[in-house]
PDB file with one MODEL, atoms N, CA, C and O in Angstrom:
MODEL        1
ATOM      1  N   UNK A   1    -148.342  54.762   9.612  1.00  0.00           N
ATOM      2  CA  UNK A   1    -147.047  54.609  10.222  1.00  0.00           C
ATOM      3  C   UNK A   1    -146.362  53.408   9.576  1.00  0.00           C
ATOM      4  O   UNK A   1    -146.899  52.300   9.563  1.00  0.00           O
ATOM      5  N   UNK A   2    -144.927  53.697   8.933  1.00  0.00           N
ATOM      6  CA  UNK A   2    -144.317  52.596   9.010  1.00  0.00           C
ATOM      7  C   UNK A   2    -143.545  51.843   9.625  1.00  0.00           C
ATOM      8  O   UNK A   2    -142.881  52.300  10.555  1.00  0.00           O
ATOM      9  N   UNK A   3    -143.442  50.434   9.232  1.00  0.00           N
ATOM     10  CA  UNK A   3    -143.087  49.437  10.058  1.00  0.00           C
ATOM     11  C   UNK A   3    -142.030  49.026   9.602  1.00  0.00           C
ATOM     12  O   UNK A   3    -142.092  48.725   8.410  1.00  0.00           O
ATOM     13  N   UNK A   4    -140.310  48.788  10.475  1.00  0.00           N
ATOM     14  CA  UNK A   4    -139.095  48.898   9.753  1.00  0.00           C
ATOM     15  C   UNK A   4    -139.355  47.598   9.878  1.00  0.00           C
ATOM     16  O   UNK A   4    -139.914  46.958  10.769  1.00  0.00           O
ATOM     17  N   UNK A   5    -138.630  47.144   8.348  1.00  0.00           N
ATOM     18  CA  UNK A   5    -138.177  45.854   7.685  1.00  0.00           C
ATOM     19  C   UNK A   5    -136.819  44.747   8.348  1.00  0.00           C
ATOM     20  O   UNK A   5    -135.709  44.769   7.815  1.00  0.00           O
ATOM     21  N   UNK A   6    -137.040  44.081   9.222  1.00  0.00           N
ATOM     22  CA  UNK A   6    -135.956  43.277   9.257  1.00  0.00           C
ATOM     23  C   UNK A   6    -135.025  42.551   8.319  1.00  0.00           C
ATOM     24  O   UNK A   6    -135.549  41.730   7.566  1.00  0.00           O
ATOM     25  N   UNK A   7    -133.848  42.715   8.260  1.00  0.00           N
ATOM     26  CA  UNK A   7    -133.322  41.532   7.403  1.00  0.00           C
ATOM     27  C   UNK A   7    -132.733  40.834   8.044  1.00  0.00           C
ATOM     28  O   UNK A   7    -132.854  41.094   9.241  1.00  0.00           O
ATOM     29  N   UNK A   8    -132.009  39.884   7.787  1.00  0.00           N
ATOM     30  CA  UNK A   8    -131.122  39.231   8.545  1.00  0.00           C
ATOM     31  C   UNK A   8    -129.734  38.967   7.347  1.00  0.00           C
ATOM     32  O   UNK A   8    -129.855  38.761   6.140  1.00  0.00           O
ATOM     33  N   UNK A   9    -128.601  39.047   8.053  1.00  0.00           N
ATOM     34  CA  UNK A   9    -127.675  38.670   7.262  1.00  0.00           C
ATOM     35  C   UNK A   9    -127.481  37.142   6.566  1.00  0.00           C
ATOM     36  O   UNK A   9    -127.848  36.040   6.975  1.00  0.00           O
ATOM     37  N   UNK A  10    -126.846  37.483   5.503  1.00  0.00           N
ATOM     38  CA  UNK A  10    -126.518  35.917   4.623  1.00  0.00           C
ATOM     39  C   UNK A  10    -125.570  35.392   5.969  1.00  0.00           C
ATOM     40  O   UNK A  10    -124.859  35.945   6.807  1.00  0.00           O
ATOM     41  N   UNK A  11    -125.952  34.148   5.691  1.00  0.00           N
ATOM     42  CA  UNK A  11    -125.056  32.740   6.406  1.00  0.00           C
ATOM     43  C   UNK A  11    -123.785  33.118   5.968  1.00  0.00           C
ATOM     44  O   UNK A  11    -123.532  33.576   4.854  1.00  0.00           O
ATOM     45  N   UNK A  12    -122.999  32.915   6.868  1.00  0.00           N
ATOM     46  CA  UNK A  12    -121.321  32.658   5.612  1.00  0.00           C
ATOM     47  C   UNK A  12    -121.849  31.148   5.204  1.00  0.00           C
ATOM     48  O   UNK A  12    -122.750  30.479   5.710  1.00  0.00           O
ATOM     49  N   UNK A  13    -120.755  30.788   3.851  1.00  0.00           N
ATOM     50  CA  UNK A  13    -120.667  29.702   3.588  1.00  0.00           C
ATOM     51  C   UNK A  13    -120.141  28.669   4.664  1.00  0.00           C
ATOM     52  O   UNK A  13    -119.231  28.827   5.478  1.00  0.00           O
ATOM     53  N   UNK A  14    -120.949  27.574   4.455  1.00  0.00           N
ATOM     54  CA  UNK A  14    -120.107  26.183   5.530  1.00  0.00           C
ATOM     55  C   UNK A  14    -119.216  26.016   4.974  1.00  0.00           C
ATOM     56  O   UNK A  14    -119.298  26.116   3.749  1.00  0.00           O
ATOM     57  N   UNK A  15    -117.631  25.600   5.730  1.00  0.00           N
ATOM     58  CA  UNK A  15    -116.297  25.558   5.300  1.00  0.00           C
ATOM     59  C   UNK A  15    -116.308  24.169   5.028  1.00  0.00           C
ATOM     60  O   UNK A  15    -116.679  23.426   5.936  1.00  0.00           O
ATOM     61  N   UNK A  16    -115.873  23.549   3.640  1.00  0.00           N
ATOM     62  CA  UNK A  16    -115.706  22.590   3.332  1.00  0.00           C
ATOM     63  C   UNK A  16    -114.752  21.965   4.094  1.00  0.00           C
ATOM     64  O   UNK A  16    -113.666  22.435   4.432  1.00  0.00           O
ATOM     65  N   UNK A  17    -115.309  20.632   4.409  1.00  0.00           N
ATOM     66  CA  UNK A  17    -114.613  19.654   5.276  1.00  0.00           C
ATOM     67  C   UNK A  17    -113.953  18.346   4.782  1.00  0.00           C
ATOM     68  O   UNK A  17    -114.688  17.377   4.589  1.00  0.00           O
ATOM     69  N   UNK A  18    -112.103  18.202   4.477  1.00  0.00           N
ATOM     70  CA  UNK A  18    -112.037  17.482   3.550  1.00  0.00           C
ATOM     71  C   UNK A  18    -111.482  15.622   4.688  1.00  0.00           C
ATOM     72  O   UNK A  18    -110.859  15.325   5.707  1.00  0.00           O
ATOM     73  N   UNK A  19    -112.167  15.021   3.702  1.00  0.00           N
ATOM     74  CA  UNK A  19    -111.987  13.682   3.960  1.00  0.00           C
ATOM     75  C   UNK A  19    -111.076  13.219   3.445  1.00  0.00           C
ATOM     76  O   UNK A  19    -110.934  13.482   2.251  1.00  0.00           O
ATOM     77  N   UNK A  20    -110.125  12.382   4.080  1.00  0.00           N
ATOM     78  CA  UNK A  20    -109.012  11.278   3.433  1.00  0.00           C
ATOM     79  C   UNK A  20    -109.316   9.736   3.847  1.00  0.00           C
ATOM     80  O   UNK A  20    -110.135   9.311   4.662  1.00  0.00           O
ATOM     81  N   UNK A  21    -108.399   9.036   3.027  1.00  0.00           N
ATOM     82  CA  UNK A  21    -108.262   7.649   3.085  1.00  0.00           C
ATOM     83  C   UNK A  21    -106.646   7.445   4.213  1.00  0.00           C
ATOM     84  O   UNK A  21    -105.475   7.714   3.947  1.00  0.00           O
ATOM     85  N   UNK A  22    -107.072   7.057   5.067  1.00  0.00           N
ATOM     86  CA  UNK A  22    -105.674   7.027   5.706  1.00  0.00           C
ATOM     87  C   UNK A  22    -105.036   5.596   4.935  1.00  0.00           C
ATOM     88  O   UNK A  22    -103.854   5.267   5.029  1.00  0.00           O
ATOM     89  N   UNK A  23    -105.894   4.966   4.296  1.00  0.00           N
ATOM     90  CA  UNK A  23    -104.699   4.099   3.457  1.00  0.00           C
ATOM     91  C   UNK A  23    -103.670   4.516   2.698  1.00  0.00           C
ATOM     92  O   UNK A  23    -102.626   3.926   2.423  1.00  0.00           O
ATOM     93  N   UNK A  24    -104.192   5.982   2.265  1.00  0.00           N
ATOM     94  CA  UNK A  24    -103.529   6.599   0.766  1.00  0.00           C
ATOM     95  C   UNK A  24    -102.734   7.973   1.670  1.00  0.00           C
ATOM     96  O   UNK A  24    -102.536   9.010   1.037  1.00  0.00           O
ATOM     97  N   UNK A  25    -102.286   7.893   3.235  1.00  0.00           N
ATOM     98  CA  UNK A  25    -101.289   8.709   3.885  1.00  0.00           C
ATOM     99  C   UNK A  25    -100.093   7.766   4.782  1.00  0.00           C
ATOM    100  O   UNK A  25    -100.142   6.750   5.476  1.00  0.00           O
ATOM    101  N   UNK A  26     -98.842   8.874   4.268  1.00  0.00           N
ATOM    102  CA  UNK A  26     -98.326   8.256   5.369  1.00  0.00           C
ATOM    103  C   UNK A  26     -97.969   8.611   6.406  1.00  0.00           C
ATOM    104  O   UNK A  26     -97.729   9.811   6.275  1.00  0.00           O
ATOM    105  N   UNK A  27     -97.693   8.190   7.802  1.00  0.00           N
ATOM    106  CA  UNK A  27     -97.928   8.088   9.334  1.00  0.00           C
ATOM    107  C   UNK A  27     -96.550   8.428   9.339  1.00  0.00           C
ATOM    108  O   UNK A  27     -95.591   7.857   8.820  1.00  0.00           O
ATOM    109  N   UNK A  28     -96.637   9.623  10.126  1.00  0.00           N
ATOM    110  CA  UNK A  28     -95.649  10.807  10.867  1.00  0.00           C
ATOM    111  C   UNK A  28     -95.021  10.486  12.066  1.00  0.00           C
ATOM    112  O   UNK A  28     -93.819  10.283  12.242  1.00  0.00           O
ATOM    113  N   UNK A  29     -96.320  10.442  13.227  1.00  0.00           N
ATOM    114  CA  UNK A  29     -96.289  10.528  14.269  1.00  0.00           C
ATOM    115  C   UNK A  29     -97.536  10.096  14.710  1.00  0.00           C
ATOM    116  O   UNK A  29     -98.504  10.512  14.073  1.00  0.00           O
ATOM    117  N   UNK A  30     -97.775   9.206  15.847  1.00  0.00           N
ATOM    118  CA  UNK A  30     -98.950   9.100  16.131  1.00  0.00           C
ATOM    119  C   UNK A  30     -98.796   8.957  17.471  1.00  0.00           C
ATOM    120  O   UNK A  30     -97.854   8.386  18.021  1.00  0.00           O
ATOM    121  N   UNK A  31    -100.127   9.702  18.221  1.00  0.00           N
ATOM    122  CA  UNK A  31     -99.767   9.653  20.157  1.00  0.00           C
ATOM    123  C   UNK A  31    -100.934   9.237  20.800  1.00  0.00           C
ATOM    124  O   UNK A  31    -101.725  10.162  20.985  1.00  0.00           O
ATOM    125  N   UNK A  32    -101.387   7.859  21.305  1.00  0.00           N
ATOM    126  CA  UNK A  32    -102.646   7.681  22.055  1.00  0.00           C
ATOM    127  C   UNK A  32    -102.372   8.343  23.556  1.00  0.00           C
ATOM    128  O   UNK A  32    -101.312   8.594  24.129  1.00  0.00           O
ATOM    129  N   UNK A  33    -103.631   8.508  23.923  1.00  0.00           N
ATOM    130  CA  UNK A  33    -103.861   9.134  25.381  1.00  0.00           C
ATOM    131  C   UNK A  33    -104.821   7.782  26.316  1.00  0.00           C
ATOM    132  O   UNK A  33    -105.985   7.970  25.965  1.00  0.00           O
ATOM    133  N   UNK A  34    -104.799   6.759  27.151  1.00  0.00           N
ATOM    134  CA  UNK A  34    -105.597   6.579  27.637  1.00  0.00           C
ATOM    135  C   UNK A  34    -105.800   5.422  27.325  1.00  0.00           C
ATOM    136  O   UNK A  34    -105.034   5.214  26.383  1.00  0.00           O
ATOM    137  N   UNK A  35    -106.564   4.207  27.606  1.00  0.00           N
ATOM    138  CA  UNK A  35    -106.342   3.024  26.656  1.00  0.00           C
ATOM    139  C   UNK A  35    -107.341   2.901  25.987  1.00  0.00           C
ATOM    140  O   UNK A  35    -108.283   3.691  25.940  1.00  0.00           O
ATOM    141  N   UNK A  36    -107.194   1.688  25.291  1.00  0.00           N
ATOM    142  CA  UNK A  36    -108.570   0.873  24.353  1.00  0.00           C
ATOM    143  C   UNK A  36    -109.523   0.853  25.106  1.00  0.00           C
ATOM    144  O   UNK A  36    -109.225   0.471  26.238  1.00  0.00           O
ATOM    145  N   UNK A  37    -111.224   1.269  24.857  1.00  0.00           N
ATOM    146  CA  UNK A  37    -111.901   1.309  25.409  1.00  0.00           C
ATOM    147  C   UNK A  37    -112.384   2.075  26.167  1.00  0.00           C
ATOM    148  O   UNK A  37    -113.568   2.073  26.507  1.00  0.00           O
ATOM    149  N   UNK A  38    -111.305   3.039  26.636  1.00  0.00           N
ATOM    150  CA  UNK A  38    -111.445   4.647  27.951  1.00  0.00           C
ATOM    151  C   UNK A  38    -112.266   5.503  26.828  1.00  0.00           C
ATOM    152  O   UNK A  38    -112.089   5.760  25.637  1.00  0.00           O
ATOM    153  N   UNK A  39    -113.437   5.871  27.992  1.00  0.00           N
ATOM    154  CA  UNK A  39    -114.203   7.087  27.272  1.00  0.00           C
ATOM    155  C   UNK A  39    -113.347   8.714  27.249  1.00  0.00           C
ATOM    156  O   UNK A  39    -113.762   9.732  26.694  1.00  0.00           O
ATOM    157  N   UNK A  40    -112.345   8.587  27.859  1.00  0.00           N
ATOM    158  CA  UNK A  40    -112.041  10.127  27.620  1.00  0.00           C
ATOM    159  C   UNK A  40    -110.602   9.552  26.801  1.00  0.00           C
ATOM    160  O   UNK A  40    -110.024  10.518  26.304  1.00  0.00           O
ATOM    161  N   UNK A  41    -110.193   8.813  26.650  1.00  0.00           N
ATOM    162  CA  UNK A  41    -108.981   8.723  26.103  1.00  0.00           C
ATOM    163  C   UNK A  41    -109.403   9.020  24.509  1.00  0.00           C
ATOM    164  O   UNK A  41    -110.511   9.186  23.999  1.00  0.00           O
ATOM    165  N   UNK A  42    -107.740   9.019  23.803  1.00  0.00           N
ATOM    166  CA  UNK A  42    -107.932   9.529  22.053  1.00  0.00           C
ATOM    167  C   UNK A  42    -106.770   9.797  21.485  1.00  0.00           C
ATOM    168  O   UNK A  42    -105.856  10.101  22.252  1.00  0.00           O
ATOM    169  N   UNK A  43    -106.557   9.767  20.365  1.00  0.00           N
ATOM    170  CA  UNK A  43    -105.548   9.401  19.782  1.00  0.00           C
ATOM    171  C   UNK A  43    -105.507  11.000  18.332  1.00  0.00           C
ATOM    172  O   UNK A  43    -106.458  11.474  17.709  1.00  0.00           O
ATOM    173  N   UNK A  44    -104.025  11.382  18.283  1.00  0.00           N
ATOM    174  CA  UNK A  44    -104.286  12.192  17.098  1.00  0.00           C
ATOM    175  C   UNK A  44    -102.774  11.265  16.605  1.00  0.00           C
ATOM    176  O   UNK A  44    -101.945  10.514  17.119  1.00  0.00           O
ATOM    177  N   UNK A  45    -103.081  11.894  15.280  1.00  0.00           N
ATOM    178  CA  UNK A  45    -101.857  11.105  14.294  1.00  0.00           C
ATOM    179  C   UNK A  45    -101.791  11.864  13.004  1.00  0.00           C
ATOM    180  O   UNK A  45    -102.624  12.084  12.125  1.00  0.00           O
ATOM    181  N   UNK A  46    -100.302  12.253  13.202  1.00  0.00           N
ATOM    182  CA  UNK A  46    -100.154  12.814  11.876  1.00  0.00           C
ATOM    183  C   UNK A  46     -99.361  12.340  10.720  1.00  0.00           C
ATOM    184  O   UNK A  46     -98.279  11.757  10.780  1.00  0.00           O
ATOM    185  N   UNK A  47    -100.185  12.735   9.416  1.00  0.00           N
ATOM    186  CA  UNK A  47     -99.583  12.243   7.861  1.00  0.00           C
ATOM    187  C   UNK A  47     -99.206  13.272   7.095  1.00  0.00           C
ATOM    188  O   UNK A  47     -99.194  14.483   7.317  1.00  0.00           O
ATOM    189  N   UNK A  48     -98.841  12.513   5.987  1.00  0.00           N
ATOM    190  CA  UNK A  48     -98.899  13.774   4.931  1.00  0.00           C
ATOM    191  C   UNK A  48     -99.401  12.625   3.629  1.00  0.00           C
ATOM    192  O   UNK A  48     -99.384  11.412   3.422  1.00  0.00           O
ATOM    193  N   UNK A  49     -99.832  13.875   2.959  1.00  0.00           N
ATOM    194  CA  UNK A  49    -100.214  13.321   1.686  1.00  0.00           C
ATOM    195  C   UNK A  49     -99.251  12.700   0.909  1.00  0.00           C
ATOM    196  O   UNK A  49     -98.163  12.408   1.405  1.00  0.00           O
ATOM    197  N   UNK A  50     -99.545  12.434  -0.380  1.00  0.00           N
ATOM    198  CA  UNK A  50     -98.441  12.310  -1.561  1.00  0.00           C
ATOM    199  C   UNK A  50     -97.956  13.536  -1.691  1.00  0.00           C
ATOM    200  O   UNK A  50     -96.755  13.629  -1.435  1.00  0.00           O
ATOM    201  N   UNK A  51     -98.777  14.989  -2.164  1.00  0.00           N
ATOM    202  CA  UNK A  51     -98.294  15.988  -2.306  1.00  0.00           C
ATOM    203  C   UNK A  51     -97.458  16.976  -1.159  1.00  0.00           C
ATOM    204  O   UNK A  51     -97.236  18.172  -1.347  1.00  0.00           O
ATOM    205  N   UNK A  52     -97.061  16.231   0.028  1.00  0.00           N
ATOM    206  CA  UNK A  52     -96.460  17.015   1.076  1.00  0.00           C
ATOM    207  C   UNK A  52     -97.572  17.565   1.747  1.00  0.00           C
ATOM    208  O   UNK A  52     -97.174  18.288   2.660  1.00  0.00           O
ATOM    209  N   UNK A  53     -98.750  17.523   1.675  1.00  0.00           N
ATOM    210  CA  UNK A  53     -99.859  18.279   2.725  1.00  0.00           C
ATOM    211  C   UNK A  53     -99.806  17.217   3.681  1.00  0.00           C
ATOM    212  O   UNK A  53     -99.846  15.990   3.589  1.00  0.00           O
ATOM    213  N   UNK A  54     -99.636  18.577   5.260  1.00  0.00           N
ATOM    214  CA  UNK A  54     -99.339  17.663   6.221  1.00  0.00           C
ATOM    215  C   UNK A  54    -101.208  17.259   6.765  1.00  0.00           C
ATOM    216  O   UNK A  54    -101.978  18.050   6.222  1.00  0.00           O
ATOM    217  N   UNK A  55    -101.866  16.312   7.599  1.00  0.00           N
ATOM    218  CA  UNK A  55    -102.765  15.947   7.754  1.00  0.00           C
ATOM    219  C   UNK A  55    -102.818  15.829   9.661  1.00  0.00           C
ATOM    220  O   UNK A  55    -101.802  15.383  10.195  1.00  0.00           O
ATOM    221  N   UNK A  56    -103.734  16.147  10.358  1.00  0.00           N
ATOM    222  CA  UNK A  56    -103.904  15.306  11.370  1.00  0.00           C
ATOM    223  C   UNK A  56    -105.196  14.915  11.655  1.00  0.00           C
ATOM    224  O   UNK A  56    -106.180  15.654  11.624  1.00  0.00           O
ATOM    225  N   UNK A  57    -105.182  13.967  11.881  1.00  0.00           N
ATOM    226  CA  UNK A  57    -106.238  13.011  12.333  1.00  0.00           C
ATOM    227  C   UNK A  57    -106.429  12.275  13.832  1.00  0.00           C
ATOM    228  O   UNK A  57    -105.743  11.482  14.479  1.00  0.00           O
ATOM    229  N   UNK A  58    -107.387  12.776  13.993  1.00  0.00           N
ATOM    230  CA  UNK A  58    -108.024  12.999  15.667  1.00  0.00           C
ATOM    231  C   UNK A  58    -108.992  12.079  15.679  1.00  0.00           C
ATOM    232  O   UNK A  58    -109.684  12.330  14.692  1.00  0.00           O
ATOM    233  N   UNK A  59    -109.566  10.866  16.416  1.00  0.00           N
ATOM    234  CA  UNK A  59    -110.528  10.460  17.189  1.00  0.00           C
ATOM    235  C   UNK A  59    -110.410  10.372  18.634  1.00  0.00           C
ATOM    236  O   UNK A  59    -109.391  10.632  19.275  1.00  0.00           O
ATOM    237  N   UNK A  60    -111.944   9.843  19.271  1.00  0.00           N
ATOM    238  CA  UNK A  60    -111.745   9.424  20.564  1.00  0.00           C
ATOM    239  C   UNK A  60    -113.152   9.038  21.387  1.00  0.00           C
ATOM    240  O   UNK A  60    -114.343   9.155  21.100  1.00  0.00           O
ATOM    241  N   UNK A  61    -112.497   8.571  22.440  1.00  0.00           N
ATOM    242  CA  UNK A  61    -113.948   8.339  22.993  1.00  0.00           C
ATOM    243  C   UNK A  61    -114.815   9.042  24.021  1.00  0.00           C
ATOM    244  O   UNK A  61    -114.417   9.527  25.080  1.00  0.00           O
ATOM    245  N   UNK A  62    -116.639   9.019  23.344  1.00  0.00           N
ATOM    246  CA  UNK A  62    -117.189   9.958  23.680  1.00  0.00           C
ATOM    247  C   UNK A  62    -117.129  10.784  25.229  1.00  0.00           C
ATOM    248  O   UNK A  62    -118.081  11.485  25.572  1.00  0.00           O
ATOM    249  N   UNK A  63    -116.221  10.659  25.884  1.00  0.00           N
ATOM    250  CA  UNK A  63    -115.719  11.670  26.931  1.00  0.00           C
ATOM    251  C   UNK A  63    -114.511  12.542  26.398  1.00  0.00           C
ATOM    252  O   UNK A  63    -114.184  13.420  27.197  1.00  0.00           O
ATOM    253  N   UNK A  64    -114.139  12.520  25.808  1.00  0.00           N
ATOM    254  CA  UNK A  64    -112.363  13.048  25.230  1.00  0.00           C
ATOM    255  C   UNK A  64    -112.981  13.906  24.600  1.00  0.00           C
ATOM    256  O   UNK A  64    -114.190  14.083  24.450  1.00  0.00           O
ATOM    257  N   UNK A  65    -111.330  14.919  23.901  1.00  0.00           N
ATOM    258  CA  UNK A  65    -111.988  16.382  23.153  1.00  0.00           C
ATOM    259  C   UNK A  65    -111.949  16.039  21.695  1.00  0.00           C
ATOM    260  O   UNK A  65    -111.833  16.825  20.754  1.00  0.00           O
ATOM    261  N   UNK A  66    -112.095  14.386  21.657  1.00  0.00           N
ATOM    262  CA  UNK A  66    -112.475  14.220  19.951  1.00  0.00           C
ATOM    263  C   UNK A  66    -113.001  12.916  19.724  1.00  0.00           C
ATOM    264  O   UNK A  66    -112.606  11.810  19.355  1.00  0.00           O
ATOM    265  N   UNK A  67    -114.564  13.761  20.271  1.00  0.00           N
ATOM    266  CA  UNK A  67    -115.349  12.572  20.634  1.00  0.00           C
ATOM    267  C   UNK A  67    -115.962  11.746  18.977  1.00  0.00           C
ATOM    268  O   UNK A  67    -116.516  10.677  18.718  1.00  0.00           O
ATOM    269  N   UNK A  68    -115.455  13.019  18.098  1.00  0.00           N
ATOM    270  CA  UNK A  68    -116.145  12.193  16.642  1.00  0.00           C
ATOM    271  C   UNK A  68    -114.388  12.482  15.625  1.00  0.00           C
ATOM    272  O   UNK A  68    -113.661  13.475  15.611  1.00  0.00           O
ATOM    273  N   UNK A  69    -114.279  11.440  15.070  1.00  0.00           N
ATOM    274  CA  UNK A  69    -113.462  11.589  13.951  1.00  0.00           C
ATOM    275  C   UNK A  69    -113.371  12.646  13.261  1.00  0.00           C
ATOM    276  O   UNK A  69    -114.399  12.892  12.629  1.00  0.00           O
ATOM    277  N   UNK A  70    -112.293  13.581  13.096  1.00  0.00           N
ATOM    278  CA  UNK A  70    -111.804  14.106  12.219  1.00  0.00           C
ATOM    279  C   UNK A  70    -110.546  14.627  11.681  1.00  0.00           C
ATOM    280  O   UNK A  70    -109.480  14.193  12.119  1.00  0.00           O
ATOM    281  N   UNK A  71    -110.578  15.449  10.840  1.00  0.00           N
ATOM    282  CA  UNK A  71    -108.881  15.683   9.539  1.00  0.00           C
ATOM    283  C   UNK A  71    -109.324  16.983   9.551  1.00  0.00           C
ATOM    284  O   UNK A  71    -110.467  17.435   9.482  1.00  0.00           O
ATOM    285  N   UNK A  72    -107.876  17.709   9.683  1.00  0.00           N
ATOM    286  CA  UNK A  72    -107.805  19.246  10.001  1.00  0.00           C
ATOM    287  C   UNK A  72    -106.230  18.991   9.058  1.00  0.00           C
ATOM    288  O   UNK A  72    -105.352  18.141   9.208  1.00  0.00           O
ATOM    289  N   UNK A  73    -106.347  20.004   8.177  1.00  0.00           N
ATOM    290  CA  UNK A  73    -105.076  20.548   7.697  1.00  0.00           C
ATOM    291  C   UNK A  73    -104.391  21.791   8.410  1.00  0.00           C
ATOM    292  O   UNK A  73    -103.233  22.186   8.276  1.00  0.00           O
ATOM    293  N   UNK A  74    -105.404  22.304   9.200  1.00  0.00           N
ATOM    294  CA  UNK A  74    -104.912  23.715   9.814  1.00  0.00           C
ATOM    295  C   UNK A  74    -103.564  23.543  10.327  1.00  0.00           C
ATOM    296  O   UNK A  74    -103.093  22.630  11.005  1.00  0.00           O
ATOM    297  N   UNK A  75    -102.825  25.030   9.682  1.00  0.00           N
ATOM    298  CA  UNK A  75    -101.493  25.120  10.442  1.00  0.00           C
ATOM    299  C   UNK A  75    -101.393  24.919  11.602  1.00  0.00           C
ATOM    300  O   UNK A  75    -100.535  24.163  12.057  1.00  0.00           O
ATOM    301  N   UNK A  76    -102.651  25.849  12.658  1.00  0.00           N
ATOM    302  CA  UNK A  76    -102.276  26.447  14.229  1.00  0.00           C
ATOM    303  C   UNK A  76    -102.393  24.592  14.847  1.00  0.00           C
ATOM    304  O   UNK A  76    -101.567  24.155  15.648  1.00  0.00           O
ATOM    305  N   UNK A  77    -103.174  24.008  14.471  1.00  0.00           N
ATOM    306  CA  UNK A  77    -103.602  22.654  15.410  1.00  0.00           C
ATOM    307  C   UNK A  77    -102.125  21.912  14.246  1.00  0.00           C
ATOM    308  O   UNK A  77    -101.771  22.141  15.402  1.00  0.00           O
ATOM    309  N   UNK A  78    -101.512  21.587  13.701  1.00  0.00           N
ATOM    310  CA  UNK A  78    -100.731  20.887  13.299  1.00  0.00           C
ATOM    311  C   UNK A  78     -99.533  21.326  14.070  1.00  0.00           C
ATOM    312  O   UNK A  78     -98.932  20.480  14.732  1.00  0.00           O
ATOM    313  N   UNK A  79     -99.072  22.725  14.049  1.00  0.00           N
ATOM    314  CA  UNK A  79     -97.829  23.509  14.900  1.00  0.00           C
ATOM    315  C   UNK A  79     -98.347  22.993  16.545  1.00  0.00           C
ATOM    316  O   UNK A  79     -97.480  22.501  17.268  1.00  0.00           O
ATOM    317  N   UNK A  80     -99.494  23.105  16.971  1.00  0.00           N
ATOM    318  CA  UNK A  80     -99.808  22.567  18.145  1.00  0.00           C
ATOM    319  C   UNK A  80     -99.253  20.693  18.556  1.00  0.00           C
ATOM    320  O   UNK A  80     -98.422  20.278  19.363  1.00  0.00           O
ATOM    321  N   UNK A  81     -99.834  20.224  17.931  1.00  0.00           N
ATOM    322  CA  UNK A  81     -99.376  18.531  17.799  1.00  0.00           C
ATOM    323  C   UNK A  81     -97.777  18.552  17.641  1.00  0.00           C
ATOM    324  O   UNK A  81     -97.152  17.699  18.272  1.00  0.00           O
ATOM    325  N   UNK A  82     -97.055  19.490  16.823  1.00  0.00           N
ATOM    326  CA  UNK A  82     -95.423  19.321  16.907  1.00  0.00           C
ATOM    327  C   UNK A  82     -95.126  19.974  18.069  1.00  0.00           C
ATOM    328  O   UNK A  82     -94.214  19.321  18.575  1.00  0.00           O
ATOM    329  N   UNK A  83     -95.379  20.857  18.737  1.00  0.00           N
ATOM    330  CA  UNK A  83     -95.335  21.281  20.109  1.00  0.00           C
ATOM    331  C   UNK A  83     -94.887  20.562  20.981  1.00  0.00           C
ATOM    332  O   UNK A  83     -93.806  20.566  21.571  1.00  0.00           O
ATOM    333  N   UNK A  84     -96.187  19.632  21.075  1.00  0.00           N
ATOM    334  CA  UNK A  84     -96.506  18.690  22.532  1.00  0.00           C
ATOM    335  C   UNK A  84     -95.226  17.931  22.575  1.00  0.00           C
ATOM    336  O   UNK A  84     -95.019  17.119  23.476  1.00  0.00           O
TER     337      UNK A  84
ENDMDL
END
């Protein structure tokens, strides 16, 4: 009797995650939530590059919804931040 072969599918690739120098952007808009020191408070702020790529940049503290640093070029979360 045979015994069917499992495979498992390929991983997708991990989506490259790009890093900037916020020295080398400039500041759009920037909106804190909460003060210095508040664990749920956090701050996003948006740039753009030299080349017109717009940037936002999110931290916060470990209670908030950006409890670790990061940079999202995504349209939907950038159209979101001009929203608010």
């Amino acid at each position: 009797m045979a015994t069917a072969k499992k495979t498992t599918a390929a991983k997708p690739a991990a989506k490259k995650v790009e890093k900037f120098e916020l020295a080398n952007l400039r500041l759009v808009e920037k909106r804190t939530y909460g003060y210095f020191g508040d664990p749920a408070g956090y701050e996003e702020s948006l740039y753009v590059t030299n080349d017109g790529t717009e940037v936002l940049y999110t931290n916060g503290g470990k209670d908030s919804k950006y409890s670790k640093e990061s940079f999202t070029t995504s349209k939907s979360a950038i159209a979101a931040f001009k929203k608010a």
